[in-house]
N, C-alpha and C positions, 0 to 999 in steps of 0.2 A: 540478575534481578529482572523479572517480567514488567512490562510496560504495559499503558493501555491506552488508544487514544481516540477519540469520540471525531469523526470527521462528517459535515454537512456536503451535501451532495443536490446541487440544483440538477433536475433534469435539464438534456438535450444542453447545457455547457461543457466547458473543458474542464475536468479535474486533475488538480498536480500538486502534491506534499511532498517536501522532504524532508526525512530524518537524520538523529544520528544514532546510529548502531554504537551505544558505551558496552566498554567489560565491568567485570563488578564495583571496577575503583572508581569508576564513571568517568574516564577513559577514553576518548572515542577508540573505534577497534578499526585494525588495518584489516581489510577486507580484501587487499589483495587476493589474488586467487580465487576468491568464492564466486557464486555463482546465486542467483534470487528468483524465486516466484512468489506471486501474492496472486490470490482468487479471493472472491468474496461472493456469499449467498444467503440466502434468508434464514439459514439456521445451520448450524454446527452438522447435520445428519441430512441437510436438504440437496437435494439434486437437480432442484431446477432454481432457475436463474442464476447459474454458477458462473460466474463472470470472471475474467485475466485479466490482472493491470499489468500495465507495464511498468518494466524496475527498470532503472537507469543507477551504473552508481558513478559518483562525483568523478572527477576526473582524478584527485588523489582520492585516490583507496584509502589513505593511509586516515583522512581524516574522517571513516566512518558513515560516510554521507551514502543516504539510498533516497533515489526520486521515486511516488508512486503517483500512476495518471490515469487515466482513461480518457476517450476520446468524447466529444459531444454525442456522436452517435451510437456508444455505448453508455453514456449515461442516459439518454431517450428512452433507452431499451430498459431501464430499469423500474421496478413496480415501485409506485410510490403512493401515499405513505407508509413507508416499510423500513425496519430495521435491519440492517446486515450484518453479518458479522462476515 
């Protein structure tokens, strides 16, 4: 089941979310093994301001947990007011 979650973004601060990765039964999911990227940009099809967060996952895996961050000086660098996906 797809998720969706709306996150505010002050420039030039530190941004950091964490989530929990559920399976269908809502679950957290053992993420042992895996591996995460997250980018974010002005539109689904757009190629400039493509931006990398960084993932971090919990220290147990087991409990599903993903950190997503960017640093102050990459929220600076982003055009605001603007929508990302």
């Amino acid at each position: 089941m797809a998720a969706v979650a709306n996150f505010t973004i002050d420039q030039g601060t530190t941004f950091s979310s964490t989530v929990t990765v559920k399976d269908s039964t809502g679950s957290p999911l053992d993420l042992t093994g895996y591996t995460a990227t997250a980018k974010m940009a002005l539109g689904y099809a757009s190629t400039r301001t493509r931006t990398d967060l960084t993932i971090e996952f919990t220290a147990d895996r087991t409990t599903g947990g993903v950190t997503m961050s960017l640093t102050a000086t990459q929220t600076a660098a982003l055009e605001a007011p603007a929508r990302y996906v």
